[in-house]
N, C-alpha and C positions, 0 to 999 in steps of 0.2 A: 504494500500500500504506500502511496506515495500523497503525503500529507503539504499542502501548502497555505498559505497565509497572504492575504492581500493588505494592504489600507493606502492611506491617503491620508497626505499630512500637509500643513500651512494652508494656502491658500487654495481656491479651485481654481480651474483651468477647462478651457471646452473639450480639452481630449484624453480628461482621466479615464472615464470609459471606455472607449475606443481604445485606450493602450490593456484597460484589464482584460478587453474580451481576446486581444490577441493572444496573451500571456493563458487565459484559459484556454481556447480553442488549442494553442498548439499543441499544450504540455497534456489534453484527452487524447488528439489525436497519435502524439508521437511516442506516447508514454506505455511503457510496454506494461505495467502493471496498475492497476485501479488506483482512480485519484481520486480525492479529499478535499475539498477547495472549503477554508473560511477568513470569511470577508471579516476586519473588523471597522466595528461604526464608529464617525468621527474621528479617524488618525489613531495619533498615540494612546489619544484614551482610551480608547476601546480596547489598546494593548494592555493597558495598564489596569481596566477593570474586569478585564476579560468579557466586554461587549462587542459579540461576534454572531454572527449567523453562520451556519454552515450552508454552502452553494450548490448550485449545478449550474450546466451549461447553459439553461434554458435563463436563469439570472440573468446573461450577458447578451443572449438574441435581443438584437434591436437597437443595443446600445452604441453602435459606428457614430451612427449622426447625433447623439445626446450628449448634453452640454454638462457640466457639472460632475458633479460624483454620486453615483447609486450608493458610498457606503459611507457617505458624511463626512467632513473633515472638521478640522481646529487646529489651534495652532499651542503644540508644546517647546516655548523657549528652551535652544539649549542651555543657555545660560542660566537657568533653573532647574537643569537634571537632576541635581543632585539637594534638591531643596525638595522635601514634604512635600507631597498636596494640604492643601486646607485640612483635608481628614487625616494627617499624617501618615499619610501611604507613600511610601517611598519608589517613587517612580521606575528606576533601573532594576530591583529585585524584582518588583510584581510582573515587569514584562516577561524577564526571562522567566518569572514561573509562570504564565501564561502558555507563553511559544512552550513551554516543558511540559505542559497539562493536558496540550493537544497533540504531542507528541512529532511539531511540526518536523519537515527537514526543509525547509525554505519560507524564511520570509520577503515579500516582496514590496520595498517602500517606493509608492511616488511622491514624490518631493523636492522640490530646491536644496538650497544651498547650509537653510539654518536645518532641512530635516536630515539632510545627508550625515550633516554631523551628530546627529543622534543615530542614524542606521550606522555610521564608524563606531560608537560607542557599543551598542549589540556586538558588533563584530567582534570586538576585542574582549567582550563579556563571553563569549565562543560561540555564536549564535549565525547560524547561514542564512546570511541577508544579500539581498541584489536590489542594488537602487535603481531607480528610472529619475531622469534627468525631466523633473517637472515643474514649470514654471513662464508666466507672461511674459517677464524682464528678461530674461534668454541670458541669464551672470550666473548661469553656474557651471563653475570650473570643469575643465576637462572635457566639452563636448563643442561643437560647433553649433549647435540647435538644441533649444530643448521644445517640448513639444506643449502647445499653449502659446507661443512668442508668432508662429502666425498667423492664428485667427486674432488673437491680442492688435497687429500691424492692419487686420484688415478691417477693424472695427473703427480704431483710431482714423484709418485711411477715410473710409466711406464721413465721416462725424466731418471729416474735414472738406471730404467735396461738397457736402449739402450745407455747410454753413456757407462755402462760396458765395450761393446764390443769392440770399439774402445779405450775407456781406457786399456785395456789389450793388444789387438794389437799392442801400442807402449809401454806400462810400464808406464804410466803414471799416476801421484794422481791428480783427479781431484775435485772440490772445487764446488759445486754445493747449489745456496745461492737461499731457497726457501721462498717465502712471511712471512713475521712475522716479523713487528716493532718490538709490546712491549708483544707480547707472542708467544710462539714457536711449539704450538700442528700443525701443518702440517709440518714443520721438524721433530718434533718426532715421528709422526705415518709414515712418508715418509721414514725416516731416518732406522726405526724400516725394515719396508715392504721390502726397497730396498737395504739390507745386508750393509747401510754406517758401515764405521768402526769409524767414528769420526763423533759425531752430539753437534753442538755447539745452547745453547738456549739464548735466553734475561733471562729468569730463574736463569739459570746457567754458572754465569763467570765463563770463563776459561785463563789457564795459556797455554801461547806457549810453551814454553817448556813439557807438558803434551801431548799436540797435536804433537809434534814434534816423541814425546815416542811413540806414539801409532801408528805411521805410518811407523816408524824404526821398531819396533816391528812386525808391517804384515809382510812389506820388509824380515827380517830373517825368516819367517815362510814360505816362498815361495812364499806371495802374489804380482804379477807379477803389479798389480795394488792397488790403493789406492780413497775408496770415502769418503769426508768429506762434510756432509751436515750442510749447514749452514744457520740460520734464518738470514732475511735483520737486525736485531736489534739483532745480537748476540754482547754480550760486553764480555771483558777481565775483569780481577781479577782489573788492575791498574786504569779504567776507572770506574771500579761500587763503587770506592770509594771516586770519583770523587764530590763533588755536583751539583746537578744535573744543575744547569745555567752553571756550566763549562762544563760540558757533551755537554751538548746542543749546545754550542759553539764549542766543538771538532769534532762533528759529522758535523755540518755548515759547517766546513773547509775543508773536506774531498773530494778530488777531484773524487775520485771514492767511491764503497761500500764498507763495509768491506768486504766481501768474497774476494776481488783483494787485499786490505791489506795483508789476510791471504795467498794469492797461494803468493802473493812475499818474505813474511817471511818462508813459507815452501819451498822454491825454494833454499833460499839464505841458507836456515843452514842444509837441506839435498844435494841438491844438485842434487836433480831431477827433470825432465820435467813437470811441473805443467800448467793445463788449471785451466778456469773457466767457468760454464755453466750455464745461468741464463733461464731457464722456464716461470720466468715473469708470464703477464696476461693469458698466456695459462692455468694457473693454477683456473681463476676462467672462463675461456670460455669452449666452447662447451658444446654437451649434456648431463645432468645429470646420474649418473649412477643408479643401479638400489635400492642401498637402499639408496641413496637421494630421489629418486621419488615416495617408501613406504613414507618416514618419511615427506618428501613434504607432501603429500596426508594424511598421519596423521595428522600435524601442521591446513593441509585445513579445515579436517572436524571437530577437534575440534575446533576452532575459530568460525566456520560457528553455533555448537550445542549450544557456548557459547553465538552470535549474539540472538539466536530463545530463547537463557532462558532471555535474558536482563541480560547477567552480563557480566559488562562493567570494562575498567580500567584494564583490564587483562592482560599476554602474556603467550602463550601458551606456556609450555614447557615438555620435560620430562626430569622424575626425576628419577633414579631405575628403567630406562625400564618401568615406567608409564607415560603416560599422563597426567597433569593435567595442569593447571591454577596458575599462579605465581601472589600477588599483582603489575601491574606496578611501584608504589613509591616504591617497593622494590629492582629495579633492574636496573633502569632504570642508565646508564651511568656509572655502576657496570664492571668492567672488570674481568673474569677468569682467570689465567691464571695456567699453568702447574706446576705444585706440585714437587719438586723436589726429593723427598721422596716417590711419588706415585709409587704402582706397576710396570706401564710398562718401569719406570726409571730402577727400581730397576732388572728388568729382563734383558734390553737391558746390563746394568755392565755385570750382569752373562755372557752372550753371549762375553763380552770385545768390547764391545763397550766405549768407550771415551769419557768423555761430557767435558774434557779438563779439568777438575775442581782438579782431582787425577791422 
């Protein structure tokens, strides 16, 4: 009998599903002895209180194009691992006697970067775990994709063509502040897709006055509108030189985001009608698109071939458009982020695109 374990942890993403039913179909079909599939609800905790359902295949028919997660998630800090719950239940024993209670031989975590580093903790507690590289912001180490980062880009994208129109109908720059703390890849590739003329990263401080230039600058060219896309953790030149406890402190204080910072600084020294348009959670709901549900469905069945060889302690990732298997101590709580010097930086400039910086 071949016993496995699924869940889902931090945030959701349009193609958790679509990655579990790969991970199930393959390991029924290729799996030369009876399997055992349970799901647990809401992520960790459901490790930790042993809140599971046991499955079957029929669970996962349907779920390609469904958005979300069928098995609940939450978000357990690693930075809290070793802290009580509220009920002082001690989070790292209870999982592993959970995984020990069902007698698993494979636990399967989808998650980022903060859950990775809890699926390396199992691992080193001696527990066979296989991560999946899951997340909107596309910063987690070791893969070139993770899956959720392109419906995430198409949600942003589309938010941004349909404010055009109405942005044009009155002349307005509007300020459109897409998910990304502390890295900027769904502003950039959104930014890129939906002709912004100003895209502001956490990467890449920028100067207002730069951002000022480059929206005057449309304005004299005849552009009748103006979009500046902006990450929720986009910082200024004066701030990133900040250390970072005063940072932290600055951002605390801030009674709104920065993208409202920026439409009132661009308002007050051109002297144009400025909105601001936030997308939000829209950006990681609804259904996946269709090369999130490929690369889903990749992520599935490599995890699933790695489960049937016994090699454990992995995350699947790719690399150069291949497949392969990442160490998890390699990666684990590792963050990516956008290269300022990379190619499609260096293209959007050509185009006169803005990153406020020049």
């Amino acid at each position: 009998m071949l016993r496995i374990g699924l869940l889902t942890s931090g945030g959701d993403c349009q193609a958790l599903n679509a990655t579990m039913r790969a991970i199930v179909k393959t390991i029924i079909y290729q799996s030369k002895e009876p399997v055992e599939i349970y799901g647990f609800l809401d992520g960790y905790q459901g490790l930790i209180y042993g809140r599971y359902k046991q499955m079957t295949w029929a669970d996962f028919s349907g779920t390609l194009t469904q958005g979300g997660t069928i098995l609940g998630t939450s978000r357990t800090p690693f930075k809290r691992i070793d802290i009580p719950e509220e009920d002082g239940v001690e989070k790292v024993p209870a999982m592993k006697q959970t995984y020990r209670k069902l007698h698993l031989d494979c636990l399967f975590m989808l998650g980022g970067n903060g859950s990775t580093k809890t699926a390396n903790r199992l691992r080193e507690e001696g527990l066979n775990i296989i991560a999946l590289p899951k997340t909107i912001d596309n910063d987690t180490w070791g893969t070139d994709m993770t899956f959720g980062f392109p419906s995430a880009i198409d949600v942003a994208t589309t938010y941004i063509d349909e404010i055009k129109t109405t942005a044009s109908s009155h002349g307005r720059v509007f300020v459109i502040e897409i998910m990304g703390h502390k890295v900027g890849w769904i502003p950039l590739y959104a930014g890129v897709a939906g002709g912004a003329d100003v895209i502001l990263l956490p990467e890449i401080p920028y100067e207002m006055d730069n951002v000022i230039e480059a929206i005057e600058r449309r304005d004299k060219s005849g552009g009748r509108f103006a979009i500046v896309a902006v990450a929720e953790g986009a910082i200024s030149k004066q701030e990133a030189e900040l250390p970072k406890k005063e940072y932290k402190k600055l951002v605390a204080k801030r009674k709104y985001s920065v993208a409202y910072e920026i439409a009132d600084e661009i308002a007050k020294r051109t002297g144009r009608e400025v909105r601001v348009g936030i997308p939000g959670h829209t950006q990681r709901g609804g259904a996946p698109d269709a090369q999130d549900r490929i690369f889903a469905t990749q992520c599935g069945v490599e995890a699933a071939k790695a489960c049937l060889n016994g090699k454990f302690g992995v995350m699947v990732a790719k690399v150069q458009d291949k497949m392969t298997l990442v160490p998890l101590k390699d990666v684990a709580g590792k963050l990516k982020y956008v290269d300022p010097k990379s190619d499609l930086v260096k293209e959007a400039r050509y185009l006169g695109i803005s990153f406020g910086d020049e």
